[in-house]
Chimera marker file (.cmm) of the C-alpha trace (Angstrom):
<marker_set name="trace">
<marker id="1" x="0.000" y="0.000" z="0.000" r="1" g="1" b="0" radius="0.5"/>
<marker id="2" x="1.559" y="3.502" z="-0.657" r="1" g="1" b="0" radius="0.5"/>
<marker id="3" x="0.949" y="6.513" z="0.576" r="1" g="1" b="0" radius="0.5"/>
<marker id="4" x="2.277" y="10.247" z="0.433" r="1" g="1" b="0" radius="0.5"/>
<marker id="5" x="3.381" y="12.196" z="3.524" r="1" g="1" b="0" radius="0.5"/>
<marker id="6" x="4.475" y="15.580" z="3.168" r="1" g="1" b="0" radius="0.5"/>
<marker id="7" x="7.382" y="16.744" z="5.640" r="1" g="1" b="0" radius="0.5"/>
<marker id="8" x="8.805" y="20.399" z="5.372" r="1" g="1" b="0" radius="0.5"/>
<marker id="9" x="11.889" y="19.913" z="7.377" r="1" g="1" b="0" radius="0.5"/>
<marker id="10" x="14.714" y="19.371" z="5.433" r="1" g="1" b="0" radius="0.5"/>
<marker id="11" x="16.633" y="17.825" z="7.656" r="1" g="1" b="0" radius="0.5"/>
<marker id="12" x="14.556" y="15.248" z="8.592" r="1" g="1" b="0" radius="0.5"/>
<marker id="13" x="14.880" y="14.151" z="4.664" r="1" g="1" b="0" radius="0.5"/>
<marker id="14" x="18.209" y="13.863" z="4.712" r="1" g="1" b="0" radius="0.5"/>
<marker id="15" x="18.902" y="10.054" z="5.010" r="1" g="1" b="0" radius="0.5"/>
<marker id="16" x="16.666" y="9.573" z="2.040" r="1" g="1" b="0" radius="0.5"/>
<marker id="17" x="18.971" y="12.029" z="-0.537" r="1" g="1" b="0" radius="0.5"/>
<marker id="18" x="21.258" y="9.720" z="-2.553" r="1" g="1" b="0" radius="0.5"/>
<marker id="19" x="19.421" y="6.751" z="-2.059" r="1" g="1" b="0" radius="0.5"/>
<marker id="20" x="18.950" y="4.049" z="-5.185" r="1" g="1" b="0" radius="0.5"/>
<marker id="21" x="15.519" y="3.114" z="-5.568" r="1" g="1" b="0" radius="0.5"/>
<marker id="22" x="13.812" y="0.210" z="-3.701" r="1" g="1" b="0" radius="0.5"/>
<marker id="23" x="16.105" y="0.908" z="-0.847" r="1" g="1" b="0" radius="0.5"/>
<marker id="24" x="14.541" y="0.745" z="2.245" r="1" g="1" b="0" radius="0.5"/>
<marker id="25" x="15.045" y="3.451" z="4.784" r="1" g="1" b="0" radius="0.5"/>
<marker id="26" x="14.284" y="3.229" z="8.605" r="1" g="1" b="0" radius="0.5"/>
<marker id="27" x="11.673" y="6.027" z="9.829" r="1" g="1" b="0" radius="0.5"/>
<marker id="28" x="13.271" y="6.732" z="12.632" r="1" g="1" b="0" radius="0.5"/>
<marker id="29" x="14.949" y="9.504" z="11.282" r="1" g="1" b="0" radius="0.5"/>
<marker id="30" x="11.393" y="11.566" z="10.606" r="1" g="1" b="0" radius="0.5"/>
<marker id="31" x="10.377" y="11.105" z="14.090" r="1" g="1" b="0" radius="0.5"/>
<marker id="32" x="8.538" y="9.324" z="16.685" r="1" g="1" b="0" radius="0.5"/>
<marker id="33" x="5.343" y="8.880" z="15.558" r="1" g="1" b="0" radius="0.5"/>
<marker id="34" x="7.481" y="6.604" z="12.343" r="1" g="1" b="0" radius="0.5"/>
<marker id="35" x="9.746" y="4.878" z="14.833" r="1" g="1" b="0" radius="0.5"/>
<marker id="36" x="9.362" y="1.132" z="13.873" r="1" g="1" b="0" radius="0.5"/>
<marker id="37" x="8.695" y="1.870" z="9.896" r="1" g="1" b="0" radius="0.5"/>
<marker id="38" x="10.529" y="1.376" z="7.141" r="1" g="1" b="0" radius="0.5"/>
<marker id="39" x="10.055" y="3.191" z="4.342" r="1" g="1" b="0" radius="0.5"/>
<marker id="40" x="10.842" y="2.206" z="0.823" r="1" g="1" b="0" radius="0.5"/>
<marker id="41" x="11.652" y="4.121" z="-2.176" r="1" g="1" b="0" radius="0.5"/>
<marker id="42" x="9.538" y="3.592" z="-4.757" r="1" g="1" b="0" radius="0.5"/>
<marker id="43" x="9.700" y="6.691" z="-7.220" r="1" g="1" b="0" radius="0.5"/>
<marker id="44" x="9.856" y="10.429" z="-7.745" r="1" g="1" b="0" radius="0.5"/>
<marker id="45" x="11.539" y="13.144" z="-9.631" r="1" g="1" b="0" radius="0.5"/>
<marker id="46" x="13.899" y="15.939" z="-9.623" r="1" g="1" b="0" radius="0.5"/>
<marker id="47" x="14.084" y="19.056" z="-9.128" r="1" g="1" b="0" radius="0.5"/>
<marker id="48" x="12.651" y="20.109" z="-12.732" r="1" g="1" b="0" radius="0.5"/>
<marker id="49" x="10.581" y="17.011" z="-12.894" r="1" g="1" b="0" radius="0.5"/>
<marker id="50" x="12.047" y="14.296" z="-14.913" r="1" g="1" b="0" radius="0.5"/>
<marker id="51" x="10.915" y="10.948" z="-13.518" r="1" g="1" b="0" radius="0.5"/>
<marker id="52" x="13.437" y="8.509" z="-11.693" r="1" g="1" b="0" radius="0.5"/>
<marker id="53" x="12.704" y="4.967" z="-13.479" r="1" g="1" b="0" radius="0.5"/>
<marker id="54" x="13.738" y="1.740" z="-11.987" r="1" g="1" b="0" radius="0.5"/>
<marker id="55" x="17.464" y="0.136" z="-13.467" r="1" g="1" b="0" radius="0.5"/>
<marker id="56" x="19.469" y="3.259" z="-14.250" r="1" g="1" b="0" radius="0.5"/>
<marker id="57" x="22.230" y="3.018" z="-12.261" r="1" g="1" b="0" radius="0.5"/>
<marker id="58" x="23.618" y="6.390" z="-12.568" r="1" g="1" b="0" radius="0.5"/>
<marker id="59" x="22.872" y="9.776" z="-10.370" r="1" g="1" b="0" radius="0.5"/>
<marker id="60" x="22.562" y="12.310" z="-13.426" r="1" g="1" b="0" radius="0.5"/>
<marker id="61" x="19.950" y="12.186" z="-16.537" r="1" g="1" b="0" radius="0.5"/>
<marker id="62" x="20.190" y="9.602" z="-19.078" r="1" g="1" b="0" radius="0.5"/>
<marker id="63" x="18.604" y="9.691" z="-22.742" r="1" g="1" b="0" radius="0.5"/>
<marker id="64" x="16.262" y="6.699" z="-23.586" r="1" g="1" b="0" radius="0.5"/>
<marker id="65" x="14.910" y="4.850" z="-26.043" r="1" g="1" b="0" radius="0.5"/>
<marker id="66" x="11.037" y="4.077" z="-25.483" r="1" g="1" b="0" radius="0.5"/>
<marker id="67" x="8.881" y="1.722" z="-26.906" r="1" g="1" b="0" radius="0.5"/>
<marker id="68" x="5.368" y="0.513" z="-26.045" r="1" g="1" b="0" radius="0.5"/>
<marker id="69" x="5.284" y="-1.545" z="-22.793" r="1" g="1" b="0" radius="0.5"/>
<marker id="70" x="7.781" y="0.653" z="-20.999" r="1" g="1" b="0" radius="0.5"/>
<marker id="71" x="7.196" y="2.360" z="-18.422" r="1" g="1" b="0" radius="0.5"/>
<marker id="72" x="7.130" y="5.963" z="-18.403" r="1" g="1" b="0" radius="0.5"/>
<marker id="73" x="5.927" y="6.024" z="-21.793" r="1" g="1" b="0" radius="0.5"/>
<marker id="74" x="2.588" y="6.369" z="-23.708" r="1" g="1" b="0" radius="0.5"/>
<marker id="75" x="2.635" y="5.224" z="-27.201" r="1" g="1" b="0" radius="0.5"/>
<marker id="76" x="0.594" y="7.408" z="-29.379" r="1" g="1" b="0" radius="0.5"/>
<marker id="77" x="1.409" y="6.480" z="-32.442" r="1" g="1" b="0" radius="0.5"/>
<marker id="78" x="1.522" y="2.098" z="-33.369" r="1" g="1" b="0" radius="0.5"/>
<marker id="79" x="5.423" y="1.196" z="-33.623" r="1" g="1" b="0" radius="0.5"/>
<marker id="80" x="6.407" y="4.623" z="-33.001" r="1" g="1" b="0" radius="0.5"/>
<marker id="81" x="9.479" y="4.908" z="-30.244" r="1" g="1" b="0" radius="0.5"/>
<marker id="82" x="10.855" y="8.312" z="-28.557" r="1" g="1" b="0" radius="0.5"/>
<marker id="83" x="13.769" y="9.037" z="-26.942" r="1" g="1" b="0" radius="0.5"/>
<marker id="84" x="13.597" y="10.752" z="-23.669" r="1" g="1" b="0" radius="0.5"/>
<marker id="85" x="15.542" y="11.978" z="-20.457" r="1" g="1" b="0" radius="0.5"/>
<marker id="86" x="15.152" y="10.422" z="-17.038" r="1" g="1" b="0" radius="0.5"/>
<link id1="1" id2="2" r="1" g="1" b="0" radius="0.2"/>
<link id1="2" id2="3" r="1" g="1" b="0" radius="0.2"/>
<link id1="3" id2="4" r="1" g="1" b="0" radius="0.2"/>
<link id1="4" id2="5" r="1" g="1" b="0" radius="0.2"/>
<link id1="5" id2="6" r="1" g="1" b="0" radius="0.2"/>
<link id1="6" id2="7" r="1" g="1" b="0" radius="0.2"/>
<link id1="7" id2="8" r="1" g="1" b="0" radius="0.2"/>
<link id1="8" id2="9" r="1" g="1" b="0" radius="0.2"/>
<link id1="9" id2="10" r="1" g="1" b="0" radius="0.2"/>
<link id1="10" id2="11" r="1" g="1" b="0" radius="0.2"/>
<link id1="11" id2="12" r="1" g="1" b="0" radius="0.2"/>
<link id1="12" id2="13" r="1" g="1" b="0" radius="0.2"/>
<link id1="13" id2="14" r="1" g="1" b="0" radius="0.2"/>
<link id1="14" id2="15" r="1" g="1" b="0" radius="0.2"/>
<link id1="15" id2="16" r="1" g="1" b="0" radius="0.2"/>
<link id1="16" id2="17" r="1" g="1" b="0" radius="0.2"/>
<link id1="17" id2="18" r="1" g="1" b="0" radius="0.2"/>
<link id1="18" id2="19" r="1" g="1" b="0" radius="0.2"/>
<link id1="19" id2="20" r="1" g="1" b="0" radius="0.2"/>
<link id1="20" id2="21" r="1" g="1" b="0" radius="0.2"/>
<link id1="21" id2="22" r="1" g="1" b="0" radius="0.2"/>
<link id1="22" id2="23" r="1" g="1" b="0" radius="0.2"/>
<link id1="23" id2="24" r="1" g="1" b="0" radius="0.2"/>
<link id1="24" id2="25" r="1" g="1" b="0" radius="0.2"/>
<link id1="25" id2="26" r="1" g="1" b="0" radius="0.2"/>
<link id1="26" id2="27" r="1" g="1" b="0" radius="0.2"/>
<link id1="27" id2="28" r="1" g="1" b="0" radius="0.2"/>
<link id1="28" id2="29" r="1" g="1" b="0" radius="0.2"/>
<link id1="29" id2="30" r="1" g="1" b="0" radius="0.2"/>
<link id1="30" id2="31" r="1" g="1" b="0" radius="0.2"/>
<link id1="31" id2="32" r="1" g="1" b="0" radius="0.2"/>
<link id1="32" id2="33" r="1" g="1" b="0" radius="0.2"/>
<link id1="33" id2="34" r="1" g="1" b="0" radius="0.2"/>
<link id1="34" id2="35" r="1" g="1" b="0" radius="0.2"/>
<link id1="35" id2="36" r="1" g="1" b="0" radius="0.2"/>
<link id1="36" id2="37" r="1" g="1" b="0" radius="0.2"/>
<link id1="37" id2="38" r="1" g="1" b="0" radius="0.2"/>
<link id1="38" id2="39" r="1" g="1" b="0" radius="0.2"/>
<link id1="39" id2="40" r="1" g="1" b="0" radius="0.2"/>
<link id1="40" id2="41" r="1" g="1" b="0" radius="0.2"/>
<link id1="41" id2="42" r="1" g="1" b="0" radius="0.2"/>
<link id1="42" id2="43" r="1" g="1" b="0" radius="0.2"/>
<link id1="43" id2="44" r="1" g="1" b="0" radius="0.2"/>
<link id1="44" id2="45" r="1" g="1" b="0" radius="0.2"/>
<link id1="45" id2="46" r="1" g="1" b="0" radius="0.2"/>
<link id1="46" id2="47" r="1" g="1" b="0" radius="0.2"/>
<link id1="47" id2="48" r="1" g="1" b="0" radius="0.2"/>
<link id1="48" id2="49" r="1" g="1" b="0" radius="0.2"/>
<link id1="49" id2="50" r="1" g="1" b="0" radius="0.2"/>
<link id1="50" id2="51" r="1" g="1" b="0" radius="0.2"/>
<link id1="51" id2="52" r="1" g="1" b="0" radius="0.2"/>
<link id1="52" id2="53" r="1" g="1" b="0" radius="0.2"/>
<link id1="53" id2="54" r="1" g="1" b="0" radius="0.2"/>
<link id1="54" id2="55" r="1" g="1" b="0" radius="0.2"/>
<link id1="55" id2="56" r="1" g="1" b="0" radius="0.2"/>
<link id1="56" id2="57" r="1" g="1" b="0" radius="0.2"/>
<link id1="57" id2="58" r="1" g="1" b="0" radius="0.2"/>
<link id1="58" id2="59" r="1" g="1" b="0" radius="0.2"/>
<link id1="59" id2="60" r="1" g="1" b="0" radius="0.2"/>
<link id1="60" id2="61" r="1" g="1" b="0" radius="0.2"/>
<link id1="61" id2="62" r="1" g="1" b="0" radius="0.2"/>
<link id1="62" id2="63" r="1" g="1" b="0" radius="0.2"/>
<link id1="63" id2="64" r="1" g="1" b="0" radius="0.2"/>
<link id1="64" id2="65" r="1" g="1" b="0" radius="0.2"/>
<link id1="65" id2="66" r="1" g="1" b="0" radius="0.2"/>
<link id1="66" id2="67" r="1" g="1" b="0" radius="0.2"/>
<link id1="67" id2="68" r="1" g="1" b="0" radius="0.2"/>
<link id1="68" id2="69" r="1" g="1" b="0" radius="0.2"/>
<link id1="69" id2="70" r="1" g="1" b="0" radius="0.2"/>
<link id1="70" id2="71" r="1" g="1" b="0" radius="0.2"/>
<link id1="71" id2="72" r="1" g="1" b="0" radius="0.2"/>
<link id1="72" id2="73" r="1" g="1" b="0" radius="0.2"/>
<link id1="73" id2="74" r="1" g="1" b="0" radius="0.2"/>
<link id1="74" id2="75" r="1" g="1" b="0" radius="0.2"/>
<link id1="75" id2="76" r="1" g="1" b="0" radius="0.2"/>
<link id1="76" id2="77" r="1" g="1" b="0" radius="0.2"/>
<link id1="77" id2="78" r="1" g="1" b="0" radius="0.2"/>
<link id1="78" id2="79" r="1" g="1" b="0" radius="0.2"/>
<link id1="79" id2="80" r="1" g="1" b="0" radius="0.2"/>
<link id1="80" id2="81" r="1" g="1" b="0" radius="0.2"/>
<link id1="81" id2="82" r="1" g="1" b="0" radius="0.2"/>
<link id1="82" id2="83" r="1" g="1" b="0" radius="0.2"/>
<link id1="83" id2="84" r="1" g="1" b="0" radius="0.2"/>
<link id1="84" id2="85" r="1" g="1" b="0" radius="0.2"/>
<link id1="85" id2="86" r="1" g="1" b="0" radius="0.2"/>
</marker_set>
């Protein structure tokens, strides 16, 4: 089950920066009402909103090649592909 917390502290966020995805984080670090959780990371994007996908195993932007099927893509077109950053 997911769900979406919003936290405005900054530092409290801190042990989640730098993190691969699926890695699992404890919540003790956001307080004690998430003592005991663990939180895993599952998604997201940066700063100007390029989605993070799943098996890129680098910290910057990457161009891809998209077909239908993958994820983060919408095929609009039959057979067409399109190259984009994430």
């Amino acid at each position: 089950m997911q769900k979406v917390f919003e936290i405005d502290d900054d530092k409290k966020l801190l042990p989640f920066f730098d993190k691969r995805m699926a890695t699992e984080v404890s919540g003790d670090s956001l307080g004690d009402e998430f003592k005991g959780y663990v939180f895993r990371i599952a998604g997201g994007n940066d700063k100007q909103g390029f989605p993070m996908k799943q098996g890129i195993l680098c910290n910057h932007r990457v161009r891809l090649l998209f077909k239908k099927g993958m994820s983060c893509y919408r095929e609009r077109r039959k057979g067409c592909r399109k190259r984009k950053s994430v």
